[in-house]
C-alpha positions as a LaTeX table, in Angstrom:
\begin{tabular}{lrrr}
\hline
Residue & $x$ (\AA) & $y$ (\AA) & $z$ (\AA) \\
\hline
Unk1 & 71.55 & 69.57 & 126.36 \\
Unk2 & 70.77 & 73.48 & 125.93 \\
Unk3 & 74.16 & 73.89 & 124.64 \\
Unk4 & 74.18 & 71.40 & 122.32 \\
Unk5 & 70.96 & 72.31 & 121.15 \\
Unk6 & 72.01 & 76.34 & 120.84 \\
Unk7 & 74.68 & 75.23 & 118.01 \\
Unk8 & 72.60 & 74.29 & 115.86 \\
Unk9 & 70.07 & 77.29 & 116.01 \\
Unk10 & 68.63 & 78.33 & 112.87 \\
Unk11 & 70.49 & 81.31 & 111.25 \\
Unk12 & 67.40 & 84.04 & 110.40 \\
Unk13 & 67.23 & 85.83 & 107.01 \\
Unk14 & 68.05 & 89.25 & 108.44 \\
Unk15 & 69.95 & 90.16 & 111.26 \\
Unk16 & 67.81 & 90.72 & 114.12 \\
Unk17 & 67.29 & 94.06 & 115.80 \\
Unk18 & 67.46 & 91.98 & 119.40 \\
Unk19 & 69.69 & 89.38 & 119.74 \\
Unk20 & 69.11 & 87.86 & 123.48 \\
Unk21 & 72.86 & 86.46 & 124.83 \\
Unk22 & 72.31 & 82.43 & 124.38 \\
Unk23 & 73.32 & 80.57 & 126.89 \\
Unk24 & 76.68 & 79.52 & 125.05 \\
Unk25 & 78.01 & 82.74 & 125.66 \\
Unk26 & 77.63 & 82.49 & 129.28 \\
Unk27 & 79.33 & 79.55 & 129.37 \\
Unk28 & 82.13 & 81.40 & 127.72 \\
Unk29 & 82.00 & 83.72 & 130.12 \\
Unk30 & 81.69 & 81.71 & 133.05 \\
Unk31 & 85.08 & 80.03 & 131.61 \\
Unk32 & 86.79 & 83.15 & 130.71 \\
Unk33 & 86.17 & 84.51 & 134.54 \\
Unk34 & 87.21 & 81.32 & 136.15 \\
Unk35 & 90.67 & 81.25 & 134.10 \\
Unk36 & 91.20 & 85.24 & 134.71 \\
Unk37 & 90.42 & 84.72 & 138.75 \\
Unk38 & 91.41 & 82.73 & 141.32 \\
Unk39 & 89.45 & 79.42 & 141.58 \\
Unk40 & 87.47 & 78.56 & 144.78 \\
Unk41 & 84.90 & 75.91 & 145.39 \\
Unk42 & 85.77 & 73.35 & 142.96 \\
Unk43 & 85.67 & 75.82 & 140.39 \\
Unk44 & 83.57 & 78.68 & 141.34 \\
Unk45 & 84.60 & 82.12 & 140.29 \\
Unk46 & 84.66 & 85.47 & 143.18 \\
Unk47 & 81.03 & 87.43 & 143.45 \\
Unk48 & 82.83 & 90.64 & 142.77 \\
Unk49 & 84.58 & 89.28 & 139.83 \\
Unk50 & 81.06 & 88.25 & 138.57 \\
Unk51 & 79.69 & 91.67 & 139.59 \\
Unk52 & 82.22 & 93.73 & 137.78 \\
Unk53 & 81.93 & 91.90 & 134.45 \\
Unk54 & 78.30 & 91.73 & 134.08 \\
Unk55 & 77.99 & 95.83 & 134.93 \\
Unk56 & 80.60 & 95.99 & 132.52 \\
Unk57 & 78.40 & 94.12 & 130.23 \\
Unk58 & 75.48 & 95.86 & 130.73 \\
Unk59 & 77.21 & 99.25 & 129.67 \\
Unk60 & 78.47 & 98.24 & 126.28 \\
Unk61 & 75.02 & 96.78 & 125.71 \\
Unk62 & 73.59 & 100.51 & 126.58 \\
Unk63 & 71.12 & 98.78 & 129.04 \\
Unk64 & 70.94 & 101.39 & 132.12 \\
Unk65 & 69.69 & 98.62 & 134.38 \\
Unk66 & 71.03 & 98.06 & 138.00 \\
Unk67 & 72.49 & 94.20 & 138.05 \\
Unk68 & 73.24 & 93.04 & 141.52 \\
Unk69 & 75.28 & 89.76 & 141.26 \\
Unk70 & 74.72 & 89.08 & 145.51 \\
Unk71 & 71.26 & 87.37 & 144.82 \\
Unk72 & 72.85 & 84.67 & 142.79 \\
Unk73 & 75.10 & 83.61 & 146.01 \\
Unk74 & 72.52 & 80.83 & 146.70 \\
Unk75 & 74.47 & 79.10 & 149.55 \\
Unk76 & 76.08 & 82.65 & 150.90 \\
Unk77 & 80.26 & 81.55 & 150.52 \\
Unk78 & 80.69 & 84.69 & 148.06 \\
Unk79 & 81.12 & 82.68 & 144.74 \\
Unk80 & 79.02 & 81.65 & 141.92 \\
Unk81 & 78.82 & 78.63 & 140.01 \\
Unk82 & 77.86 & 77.36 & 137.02 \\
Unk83 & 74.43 & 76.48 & 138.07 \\
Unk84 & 74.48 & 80.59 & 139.13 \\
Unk85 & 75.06 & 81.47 & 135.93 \\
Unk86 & 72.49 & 79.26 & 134.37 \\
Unk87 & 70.11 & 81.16 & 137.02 \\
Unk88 & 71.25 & 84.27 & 135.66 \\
Unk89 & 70.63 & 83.72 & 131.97 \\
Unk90 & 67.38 & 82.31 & 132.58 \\
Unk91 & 66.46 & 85.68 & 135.03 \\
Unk92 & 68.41 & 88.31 & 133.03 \\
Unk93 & 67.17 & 88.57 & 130.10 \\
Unk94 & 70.30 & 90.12 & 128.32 \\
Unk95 & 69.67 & 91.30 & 124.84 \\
Unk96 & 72.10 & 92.63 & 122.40 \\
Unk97 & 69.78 & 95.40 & 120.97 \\
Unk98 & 71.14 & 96.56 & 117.37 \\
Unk99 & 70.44 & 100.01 & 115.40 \\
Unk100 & 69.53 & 100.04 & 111.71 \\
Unk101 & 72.95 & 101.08 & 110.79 \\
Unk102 & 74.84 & 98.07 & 113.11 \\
Unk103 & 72.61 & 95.67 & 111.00 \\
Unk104 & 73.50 & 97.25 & 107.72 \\
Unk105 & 76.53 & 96.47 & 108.78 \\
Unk106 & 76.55 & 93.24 & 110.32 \\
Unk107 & 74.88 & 92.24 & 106.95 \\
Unk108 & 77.76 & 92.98 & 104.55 \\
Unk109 & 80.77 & 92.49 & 106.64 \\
Unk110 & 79.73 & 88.73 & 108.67 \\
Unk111 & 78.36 & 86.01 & 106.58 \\
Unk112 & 77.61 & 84.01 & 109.83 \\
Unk113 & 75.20 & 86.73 & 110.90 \\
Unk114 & 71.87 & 85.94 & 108.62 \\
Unk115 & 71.35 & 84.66 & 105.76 \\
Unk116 & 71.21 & 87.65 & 103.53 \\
Unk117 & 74.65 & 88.31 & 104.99 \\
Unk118 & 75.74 & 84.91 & 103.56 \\
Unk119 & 74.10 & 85.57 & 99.97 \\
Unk120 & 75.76 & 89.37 & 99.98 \\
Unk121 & 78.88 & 87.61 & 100.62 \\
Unk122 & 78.30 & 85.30 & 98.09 \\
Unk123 & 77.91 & 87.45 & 95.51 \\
Unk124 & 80.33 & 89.36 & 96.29 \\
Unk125 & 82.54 & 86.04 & 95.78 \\
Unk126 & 81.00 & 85.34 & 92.20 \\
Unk127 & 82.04 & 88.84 & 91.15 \\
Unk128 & 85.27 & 88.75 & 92.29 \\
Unk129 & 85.49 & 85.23 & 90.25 \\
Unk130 & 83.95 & 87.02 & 87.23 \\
Unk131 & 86.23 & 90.04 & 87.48 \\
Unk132 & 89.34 & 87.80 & 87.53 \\
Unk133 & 88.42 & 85.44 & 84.86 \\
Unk134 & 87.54 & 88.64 & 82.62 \\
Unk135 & 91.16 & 90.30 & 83.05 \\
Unk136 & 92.77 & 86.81 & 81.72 \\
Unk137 & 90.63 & 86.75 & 79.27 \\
Unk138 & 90.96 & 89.55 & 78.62 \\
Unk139 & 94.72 & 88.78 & 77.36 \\
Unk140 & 93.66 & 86.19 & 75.16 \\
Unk141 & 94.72 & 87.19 & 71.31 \\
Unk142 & 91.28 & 85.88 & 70.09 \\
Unk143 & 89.20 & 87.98 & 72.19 \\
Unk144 & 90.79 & 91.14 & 71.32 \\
Unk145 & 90.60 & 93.16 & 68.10 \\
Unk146 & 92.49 & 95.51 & 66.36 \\
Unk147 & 91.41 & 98.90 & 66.16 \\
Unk148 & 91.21 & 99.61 & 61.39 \\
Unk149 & 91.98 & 103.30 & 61.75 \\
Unk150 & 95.66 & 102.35 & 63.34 \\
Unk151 & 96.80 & 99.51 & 62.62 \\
Unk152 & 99.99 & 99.34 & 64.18 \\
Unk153 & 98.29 & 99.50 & 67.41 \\
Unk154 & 98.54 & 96.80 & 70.07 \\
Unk155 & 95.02 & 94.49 & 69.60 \\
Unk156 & 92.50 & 95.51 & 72.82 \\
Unk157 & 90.19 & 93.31 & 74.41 \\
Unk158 & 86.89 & 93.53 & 73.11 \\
Unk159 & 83.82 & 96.04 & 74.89 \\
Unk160 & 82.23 & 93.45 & 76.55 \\
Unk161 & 85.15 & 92.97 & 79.15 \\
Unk162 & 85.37 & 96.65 & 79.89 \\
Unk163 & 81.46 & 96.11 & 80.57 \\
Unk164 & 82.28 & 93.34 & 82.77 \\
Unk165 & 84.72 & 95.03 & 84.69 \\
Unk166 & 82.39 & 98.54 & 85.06 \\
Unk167 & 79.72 & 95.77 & 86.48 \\
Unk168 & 82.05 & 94.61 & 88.92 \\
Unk169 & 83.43 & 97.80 & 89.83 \\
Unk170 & 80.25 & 99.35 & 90.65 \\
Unk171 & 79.25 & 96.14 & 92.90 \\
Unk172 & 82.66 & 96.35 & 94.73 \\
Unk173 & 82.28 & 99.99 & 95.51 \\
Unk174 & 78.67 & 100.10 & 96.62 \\
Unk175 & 79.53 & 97.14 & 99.07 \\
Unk176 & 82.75 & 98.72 & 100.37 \\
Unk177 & 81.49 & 102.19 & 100.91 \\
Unk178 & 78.04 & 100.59 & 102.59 \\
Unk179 & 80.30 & 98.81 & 104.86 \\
Unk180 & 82.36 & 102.47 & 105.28 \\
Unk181 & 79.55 & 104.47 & 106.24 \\
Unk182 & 77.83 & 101.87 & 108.64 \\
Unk183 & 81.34 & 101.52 & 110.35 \\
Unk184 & 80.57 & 105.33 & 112.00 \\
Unk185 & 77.57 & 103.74 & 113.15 \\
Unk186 & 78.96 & 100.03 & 114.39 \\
Unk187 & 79.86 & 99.38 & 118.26 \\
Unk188 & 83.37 & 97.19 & 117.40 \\
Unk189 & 82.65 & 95.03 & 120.87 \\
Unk190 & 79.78 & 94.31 & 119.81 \\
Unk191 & 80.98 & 92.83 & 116.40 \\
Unk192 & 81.58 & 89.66 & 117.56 \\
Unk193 & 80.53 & 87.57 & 120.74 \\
Unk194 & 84.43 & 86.98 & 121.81 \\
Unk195 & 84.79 & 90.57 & 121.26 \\
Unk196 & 82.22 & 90.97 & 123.86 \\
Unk197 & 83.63 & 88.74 & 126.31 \\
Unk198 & 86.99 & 90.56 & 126.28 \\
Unk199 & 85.77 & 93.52 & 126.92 \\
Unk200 & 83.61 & 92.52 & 129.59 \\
Unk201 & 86.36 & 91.03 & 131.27 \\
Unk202 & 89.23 & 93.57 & 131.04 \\
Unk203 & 90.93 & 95.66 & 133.76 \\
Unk204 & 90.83 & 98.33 & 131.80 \\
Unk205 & 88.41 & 101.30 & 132.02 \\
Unk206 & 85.90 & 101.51 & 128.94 \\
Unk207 & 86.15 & 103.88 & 126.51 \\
Unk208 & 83.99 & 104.95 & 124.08 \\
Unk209 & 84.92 & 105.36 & 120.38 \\
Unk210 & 83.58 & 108.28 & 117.99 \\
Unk211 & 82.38 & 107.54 & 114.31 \\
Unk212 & 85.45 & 109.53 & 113.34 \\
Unk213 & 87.39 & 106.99 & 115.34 \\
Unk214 & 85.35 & 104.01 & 113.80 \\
Unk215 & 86.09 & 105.00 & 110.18 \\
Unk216 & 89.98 & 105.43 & 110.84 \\
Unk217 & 89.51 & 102.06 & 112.39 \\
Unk218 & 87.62 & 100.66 & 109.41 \\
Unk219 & 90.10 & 102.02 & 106.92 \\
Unk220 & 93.16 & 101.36 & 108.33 \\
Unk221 & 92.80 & 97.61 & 108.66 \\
Unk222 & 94.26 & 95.61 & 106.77 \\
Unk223 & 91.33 & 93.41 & 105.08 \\
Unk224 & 90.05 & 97.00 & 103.90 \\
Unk225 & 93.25 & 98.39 & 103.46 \\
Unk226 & 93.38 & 95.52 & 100.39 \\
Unk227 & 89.77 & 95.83 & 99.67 \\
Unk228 & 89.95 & 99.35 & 98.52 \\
Unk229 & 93.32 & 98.78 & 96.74 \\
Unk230 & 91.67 & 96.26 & 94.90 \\
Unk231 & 89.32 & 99.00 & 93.40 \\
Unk232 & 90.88 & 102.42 & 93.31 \\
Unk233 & 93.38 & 100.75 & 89.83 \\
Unk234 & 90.18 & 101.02 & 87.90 \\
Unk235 & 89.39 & 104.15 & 88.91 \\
Unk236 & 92.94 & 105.62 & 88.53 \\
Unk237 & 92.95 & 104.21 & 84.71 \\
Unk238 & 90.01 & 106.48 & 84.19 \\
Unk239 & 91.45 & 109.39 & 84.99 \\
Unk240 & 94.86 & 108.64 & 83.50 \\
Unk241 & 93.42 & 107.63 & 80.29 \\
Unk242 & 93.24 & 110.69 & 77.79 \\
Unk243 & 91.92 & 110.42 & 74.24 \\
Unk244 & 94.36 & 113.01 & 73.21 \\
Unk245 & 96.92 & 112.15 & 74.45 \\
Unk246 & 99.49 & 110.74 & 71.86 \\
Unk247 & 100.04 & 107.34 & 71.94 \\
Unk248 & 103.04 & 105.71 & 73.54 \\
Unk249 & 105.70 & 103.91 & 71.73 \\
Unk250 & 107.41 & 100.26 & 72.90 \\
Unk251 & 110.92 & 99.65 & 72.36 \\
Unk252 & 110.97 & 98.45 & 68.75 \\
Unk253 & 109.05 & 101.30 & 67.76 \\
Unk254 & 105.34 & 99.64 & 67.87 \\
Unk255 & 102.01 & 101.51 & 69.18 \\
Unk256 & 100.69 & 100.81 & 72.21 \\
Unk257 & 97.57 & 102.43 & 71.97 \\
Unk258 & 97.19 & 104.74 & 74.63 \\
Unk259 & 98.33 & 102.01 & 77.26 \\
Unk260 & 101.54 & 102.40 & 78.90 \\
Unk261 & 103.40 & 100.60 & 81.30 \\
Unk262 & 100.76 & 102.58 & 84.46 \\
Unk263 & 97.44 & 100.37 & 82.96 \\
Unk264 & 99.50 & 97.32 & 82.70 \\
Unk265 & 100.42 & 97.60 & 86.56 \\
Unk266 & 97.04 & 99.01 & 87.64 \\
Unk267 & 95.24 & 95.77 & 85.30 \\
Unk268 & 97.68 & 93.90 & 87.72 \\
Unk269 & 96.45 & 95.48 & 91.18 \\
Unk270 & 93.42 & 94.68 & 90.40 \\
Unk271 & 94.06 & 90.91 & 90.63 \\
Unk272 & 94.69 & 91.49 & 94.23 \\
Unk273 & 90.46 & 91.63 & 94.24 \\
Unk274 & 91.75 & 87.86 & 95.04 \\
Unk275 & 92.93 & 88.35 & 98.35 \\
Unk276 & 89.72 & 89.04 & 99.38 \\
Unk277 & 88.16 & 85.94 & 97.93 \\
Unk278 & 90.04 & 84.32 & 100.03 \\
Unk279 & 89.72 & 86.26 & 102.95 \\
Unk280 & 85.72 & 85.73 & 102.34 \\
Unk281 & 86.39 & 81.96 & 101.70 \\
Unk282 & 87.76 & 81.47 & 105.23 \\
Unk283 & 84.80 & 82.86 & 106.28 \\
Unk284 & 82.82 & 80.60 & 104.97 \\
Unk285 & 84.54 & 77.35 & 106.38 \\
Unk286 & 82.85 & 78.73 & 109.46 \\
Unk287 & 79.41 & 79.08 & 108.67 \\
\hline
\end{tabular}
């Protein structure tokens, strides 16, 4: 069974600069026309139906080719069948072709995509795991200190966390501004295969997006939306922090050190670095 045996394809290291359409996804499409259109023939789907969504098709893949869906009407009653379709994938040749910035892309944001996708994502994981178990630590009254020169200051952790957490910081940000830039540069139908399909079989006109549009897009979602409030606490205790400024007092008169009630809720945002574990753990059931 050549669907059976598609499943079970071997994910490649990379992403691939040409991805030919498997045959799975013409079965989806074969499906998703015969639901959408009025069923003739035991199950055959309209020519023009077929017609429109594969030209369709061929314009979000960029391919200027002509298709002409009238030579797959093998017995000449204006439909097309499954076996049609199978004729077409086998004669077609449709090929997702993918720039170097799509990849990038495709790399970082989908595990599912290739393998180094899957390890990115991975680490990614392990440093969010790191980053959390630090902060708690971090709390700990035997793994702070007490700074000699004042010692009616609240203890602070010890270096090493800080360390930890500019490690992690610097990981998080690379990876999230990678996957900001190569947004510009990333078709979003062509993000995922059911993403595809929709598109191909809309009413609506197509319309093309500009990177402008595609960075809005990015931002404003709400998996990135938490991503980047997940880092910008550690940057925003860098700039509030001030070694001369005078340090803040509690309520029974006691030094806090320099850390007021703004680090303790940024240290708290920046648990929300979990919400994205998750969201990447999902992610993974699937792969």
């Amino acid at each position: 069974d050549l669907l059976a045996k598609e499943r079970y394809d071997v994910v490649p290291w990379i992403v691939p600069a040409e991805q030919p359409l498997k045959l799975v996804f013409f079965h989806k499409v074969f499906l998703n026309i015969r639901q959408g259109g009025q069923d003739n023939n035991e199950g055959d789907v309209p020519l023009l139906l077929v017609q429109r969504c594969f030209s369709r098709l061929l314009r979000l893949l960029g391919d200027d080719r002509d298709f002409d869906a009238r030579k797959y009407d093998l017995n000449g009653d204006g439909s097309a069948g499954w076996w049609e379709f199978l004729a077409m994938w086998k004669q077609e040749h449709f090929c997702m072709k993918l720039s170097f910035m799509e990849r990038v892309y495709l790399t970082a944001e989908d595990p599912q995509a290739s393998r180094l996708g899957k390890l990115v994502s991975m680490l990614v994981l392990g440093a969010i795991f790191v980053s959390a178990c630090s902060l708690i630590l971090s709390t700990l009254p035997e793994l702070q200190k007490t700074d000699e020169s004042c010692p009616s200051c609240e203890p602070k952790p010890h270096g090493f966390f800080n360390t930890i957490d500019t490690v992690c910081v610097a990981l998080f940000t690379f990876e999230y501004v990678t996957r900001l830039i190569a947004s510009a540069f990333m078709r979003r139908e062509l993000i995922s295969q059911d993403e595809l399909i929709r598109n191909m079989c809309l009413d609506e006109s197509l319309r093309s997006t500009t990177k402008l549009q595609r960075i809005l897009a990015f931002m404003l979602s709400w998996p990135n939306i938490i991503d980047a409030m997940a880092i910008l606490p550690s940057y925003a205790m860098i700039f509030m922090e001030d070694p001369e400024m005078p340090s803040q007092k509690a309520d029974g008169g006691k030094d806090l050190g320099g850390e007021g009630i703004h680090f303790v809720i940024a240290k708290l945002m920046r648990l929300m670095r979990l919400a994205r574990a998750l969201r990447l753990g999902r992610r993974f059931e699937a792969v």
